[in-house]
Backbone as a printed PyTorch tensor [residue, N CA C, xyz], in Angstrom:
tensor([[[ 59.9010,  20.8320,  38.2620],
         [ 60.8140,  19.8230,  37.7960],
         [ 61.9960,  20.5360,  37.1470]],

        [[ 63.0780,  20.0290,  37.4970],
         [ 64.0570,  20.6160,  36.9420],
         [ 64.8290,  19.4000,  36.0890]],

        [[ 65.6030,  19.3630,  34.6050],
         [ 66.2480,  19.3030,  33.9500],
         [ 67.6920,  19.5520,  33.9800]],

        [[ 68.6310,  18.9480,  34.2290],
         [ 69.9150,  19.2270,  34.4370],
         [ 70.7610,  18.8590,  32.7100]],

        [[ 71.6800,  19.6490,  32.2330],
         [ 72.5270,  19.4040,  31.0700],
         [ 73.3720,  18.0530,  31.4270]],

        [[ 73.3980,  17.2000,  30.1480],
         [ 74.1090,  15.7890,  30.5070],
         [ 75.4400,  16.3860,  30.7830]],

        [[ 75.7470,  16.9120,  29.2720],
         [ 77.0940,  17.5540,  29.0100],
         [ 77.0620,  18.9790,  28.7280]],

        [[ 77.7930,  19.5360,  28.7300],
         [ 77.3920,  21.1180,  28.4400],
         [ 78.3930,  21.1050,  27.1010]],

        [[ 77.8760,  22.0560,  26.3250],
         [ 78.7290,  22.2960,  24.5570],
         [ 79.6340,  23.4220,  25.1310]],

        [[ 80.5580,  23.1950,  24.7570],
         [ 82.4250,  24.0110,  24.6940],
         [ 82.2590,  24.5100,  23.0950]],

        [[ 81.5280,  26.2310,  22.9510],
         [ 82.0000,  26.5030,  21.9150],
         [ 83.4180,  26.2650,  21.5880]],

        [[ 83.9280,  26.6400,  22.1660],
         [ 85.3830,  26.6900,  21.4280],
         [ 86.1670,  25.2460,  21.0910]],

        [[ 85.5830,  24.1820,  21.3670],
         [ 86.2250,  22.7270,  21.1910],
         [ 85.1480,  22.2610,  20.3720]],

        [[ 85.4460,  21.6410,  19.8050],
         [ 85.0130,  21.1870,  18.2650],
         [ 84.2410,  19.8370,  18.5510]],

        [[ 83.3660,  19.4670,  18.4000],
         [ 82.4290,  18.7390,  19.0540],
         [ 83.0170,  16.7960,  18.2240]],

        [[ 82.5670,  15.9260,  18.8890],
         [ 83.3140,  14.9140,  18.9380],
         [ 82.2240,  14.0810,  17.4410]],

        [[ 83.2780,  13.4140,  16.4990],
         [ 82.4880,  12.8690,  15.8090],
         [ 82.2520,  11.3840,  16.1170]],

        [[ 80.9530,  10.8580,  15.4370],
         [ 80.6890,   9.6320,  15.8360],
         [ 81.6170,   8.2980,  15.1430]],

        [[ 82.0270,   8.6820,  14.0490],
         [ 82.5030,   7.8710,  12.4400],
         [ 81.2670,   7.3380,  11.8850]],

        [[ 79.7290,   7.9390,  12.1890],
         [ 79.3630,   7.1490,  11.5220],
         [ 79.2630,   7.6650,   9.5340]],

        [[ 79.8050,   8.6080,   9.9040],
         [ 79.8300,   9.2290,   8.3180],
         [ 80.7110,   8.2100,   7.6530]],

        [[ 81.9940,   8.2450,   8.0290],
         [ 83.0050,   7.2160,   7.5070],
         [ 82.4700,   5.7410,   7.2670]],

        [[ 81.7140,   5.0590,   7.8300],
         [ 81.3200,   3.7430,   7.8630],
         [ 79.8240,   3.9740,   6.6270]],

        [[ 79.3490,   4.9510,   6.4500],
         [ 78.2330,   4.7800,   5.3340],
         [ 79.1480,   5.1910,   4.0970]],

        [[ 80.0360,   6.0690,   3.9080],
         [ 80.8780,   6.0150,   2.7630],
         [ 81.7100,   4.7360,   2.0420]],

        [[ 81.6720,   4.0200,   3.1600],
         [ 82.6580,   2.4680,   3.1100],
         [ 81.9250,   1.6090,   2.2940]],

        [[ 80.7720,   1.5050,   2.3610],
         [ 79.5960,   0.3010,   2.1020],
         [ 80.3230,   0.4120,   0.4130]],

        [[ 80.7820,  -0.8370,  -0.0510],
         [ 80.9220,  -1.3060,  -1.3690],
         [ 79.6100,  -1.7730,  -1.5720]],

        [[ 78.4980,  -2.0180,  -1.1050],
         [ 77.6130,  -2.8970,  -1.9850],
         [ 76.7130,  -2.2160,  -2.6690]],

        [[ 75.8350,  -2.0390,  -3.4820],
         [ 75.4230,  -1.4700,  -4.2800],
         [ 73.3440,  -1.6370,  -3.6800]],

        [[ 73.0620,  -0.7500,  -3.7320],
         [ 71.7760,  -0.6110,  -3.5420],
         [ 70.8090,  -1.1040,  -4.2950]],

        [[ 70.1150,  -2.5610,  -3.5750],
         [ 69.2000,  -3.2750,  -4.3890],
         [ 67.8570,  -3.0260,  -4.3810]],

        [[ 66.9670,  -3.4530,  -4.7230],
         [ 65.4490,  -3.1660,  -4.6750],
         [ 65.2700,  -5.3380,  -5.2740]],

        [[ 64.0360,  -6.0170,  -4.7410],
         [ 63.3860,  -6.5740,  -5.3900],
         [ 62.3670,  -6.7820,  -5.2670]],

        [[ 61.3400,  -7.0460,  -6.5290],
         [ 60.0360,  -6.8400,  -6.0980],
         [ 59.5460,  -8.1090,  -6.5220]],

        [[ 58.5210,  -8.3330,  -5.6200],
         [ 57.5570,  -9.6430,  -5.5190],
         [ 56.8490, -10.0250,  -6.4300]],

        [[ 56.6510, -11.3420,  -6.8270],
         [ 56.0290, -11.6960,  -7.9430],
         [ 54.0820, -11.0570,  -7.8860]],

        [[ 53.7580, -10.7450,  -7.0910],
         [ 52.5950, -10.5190,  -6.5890],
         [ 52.5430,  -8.5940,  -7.1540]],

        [[ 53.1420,  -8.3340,  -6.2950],
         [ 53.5760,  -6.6280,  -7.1670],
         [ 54.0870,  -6.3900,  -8.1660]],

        [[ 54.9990,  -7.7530,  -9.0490],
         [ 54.9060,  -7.1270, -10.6910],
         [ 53.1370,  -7.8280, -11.3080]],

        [[ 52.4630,  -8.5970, -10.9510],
         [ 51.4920,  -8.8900, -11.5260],
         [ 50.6330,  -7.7990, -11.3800]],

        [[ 50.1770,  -6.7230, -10.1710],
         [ 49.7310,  -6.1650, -10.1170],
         [ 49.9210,  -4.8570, -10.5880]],

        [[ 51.3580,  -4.4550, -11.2270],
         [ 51.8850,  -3.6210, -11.7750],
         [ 50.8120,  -3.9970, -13.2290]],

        [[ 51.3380,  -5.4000, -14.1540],
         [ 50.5170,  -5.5800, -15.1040],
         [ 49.3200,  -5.4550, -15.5190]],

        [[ 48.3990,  -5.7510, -14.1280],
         [ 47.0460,  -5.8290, -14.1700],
         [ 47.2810,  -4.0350, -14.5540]],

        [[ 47.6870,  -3.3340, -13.9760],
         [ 47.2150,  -2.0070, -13.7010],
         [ 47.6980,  -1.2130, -15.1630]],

        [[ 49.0280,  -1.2490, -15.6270],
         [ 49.1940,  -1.2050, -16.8000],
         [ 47.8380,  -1.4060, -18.3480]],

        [[ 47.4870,  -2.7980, -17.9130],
         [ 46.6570,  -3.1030, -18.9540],
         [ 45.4220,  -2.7220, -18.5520]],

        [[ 44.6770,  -1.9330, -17.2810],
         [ 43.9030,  -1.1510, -17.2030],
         [ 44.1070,   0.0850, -17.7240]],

        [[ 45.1720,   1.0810, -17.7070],
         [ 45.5590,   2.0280, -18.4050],
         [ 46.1160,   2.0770, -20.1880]],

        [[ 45.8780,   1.3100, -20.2920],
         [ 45.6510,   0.4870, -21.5880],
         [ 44.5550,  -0.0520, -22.6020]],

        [[ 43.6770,   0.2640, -21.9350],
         [ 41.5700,  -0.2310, -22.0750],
         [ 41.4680,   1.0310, -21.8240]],

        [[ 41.8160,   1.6110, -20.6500],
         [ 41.3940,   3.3080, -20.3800],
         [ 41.3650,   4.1030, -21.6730]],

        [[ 42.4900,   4.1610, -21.8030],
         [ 42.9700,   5.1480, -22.8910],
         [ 42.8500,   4.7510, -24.4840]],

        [[ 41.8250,   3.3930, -24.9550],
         [ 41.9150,   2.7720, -26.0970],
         [ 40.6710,   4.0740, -26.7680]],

        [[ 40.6920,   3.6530, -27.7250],
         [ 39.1350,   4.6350, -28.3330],
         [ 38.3870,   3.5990, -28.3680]],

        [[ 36.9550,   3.9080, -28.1840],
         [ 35.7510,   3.5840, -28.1240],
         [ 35.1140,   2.9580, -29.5420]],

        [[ 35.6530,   4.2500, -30.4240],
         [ 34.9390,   4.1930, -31.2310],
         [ 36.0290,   2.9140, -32.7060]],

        [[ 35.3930,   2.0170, -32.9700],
         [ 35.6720,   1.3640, -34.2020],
         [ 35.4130,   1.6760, -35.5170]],

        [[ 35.9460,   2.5430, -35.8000],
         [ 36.0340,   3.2100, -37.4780],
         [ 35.1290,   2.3600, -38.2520]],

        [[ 36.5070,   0.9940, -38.5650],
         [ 36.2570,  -0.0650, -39.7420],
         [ 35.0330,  -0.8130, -39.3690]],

        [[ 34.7210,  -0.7290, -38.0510],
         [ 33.1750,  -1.6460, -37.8750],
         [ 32.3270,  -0.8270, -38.0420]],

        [[ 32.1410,   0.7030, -37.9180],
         [ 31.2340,   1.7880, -38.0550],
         [ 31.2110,   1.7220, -40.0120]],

        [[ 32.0430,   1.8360, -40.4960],
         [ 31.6540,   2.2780, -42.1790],
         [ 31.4510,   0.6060, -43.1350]],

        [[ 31.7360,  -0.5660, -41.6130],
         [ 30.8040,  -1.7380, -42.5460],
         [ 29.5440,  -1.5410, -42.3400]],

        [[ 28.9770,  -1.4280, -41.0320],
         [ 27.7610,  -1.4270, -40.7540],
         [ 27.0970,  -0.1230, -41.4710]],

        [[ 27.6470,   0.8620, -41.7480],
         [ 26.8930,   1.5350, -42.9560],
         [ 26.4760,   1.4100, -44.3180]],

        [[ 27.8510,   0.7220, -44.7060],
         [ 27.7340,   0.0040, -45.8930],
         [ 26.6450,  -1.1890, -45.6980]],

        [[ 26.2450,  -1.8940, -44.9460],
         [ 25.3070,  -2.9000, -44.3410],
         [ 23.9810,  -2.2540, -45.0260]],

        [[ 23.5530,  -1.3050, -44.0990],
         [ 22.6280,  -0.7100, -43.7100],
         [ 21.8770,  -0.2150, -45.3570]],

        [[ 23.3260,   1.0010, -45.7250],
         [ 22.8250,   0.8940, -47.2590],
         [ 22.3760,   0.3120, -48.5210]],

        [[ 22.7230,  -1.0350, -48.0010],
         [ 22.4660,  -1.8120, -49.1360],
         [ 20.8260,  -2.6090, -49.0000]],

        [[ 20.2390,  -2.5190, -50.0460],
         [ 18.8110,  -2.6820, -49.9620],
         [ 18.1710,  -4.0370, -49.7450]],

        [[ 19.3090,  -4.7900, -49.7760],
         [ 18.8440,  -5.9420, -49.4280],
         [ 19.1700,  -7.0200, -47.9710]],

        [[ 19.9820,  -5.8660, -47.3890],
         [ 20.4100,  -6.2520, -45.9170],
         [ 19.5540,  -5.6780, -44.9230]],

        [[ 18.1510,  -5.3360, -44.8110],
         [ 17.5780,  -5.0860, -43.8570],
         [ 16.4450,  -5.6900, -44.6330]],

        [[ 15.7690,  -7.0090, -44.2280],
         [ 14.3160,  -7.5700, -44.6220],
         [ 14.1010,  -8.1450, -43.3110]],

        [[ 12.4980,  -8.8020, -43.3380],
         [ 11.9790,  -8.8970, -41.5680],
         [ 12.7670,  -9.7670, -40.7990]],

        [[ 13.4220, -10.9190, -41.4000],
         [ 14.5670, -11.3600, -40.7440],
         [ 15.6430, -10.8760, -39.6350]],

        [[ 16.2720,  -9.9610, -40.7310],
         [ 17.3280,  -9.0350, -39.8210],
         [ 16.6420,  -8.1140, -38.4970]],

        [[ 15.3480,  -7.7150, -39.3550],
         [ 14.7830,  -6.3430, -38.2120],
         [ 14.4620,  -7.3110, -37.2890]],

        [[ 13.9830,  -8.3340, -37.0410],
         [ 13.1460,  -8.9960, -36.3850],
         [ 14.1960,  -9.7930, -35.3610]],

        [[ 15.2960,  -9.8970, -35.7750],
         [ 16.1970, -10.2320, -34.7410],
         [ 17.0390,  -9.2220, -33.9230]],

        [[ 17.2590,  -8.2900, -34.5840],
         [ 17.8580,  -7.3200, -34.1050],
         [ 16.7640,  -6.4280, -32.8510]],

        [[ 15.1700,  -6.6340, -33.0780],
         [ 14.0610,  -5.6850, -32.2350],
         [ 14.2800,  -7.1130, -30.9910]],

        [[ 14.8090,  -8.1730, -31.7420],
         [ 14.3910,  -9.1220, -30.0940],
         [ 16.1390,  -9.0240, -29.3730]],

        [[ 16.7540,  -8.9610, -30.0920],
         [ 18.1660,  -8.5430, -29.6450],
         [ 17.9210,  -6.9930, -28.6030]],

        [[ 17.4680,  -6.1070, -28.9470],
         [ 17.3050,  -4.6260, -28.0350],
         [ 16.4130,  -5.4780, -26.7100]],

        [[ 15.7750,  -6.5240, -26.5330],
         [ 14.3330,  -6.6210, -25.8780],
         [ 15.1440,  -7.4590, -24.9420]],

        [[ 15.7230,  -8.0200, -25.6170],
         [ 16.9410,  -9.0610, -24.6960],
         [ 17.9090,  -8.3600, -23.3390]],

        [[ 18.2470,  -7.0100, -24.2540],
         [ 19.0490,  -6.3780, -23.3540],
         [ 18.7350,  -5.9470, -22.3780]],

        [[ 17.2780,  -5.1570, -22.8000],
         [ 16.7480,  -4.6010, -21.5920],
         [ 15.7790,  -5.5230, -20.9630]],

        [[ 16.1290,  -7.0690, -20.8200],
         [ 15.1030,  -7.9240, -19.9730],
         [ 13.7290,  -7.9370, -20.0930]],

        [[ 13.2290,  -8.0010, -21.2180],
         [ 11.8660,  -7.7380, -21.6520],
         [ 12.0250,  -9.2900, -22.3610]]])
């Protein structure tokens, strides 16, 4: 199979422009973007997952009541224990 040249290139003549350079320099309008109500919600959702991600775990002020709880001699009688052993029994489906 042979291939024949459409046109052949003339180093020495300066090759022909298209204008399409000139016609993308022209454009007055300004480059928009808009996004769908569906993709900023999901922007949010994802945000406020990286937001729970990165929270701490740990609750200070609920950790040094419940110590203070604990220490005091009259906040653990069979009442409390007795709800709290059926509270663990609960969790694990027992």
């Amino acid at each position: 199979m042979t291939i024949d040249r459409i046109a052949p290139l003339d180093p020495i003549q300066p090759g022909k422009q298209s204008g399409r350079a000139d016609q993308a320099g022209k454009s007055k309008e300004a480059d928009s973007i808009k996004i769908s109500s569906e993709a900023a919600e999901k922007a949010d959702f994802y945000r406020t997952i990286e937001l729970v991600d990165t929270a701490s775990d740990v609750r200070e002020d609920r950790i040094a009541e419940l110590k203070a709880k604990i220490n005091d001699p009259s906040y653990l009688n069979d009442t409390i224990i007795k709800a709290t052993a059926d509270q663990i029994m609960n969790a694990f489906g027992l």
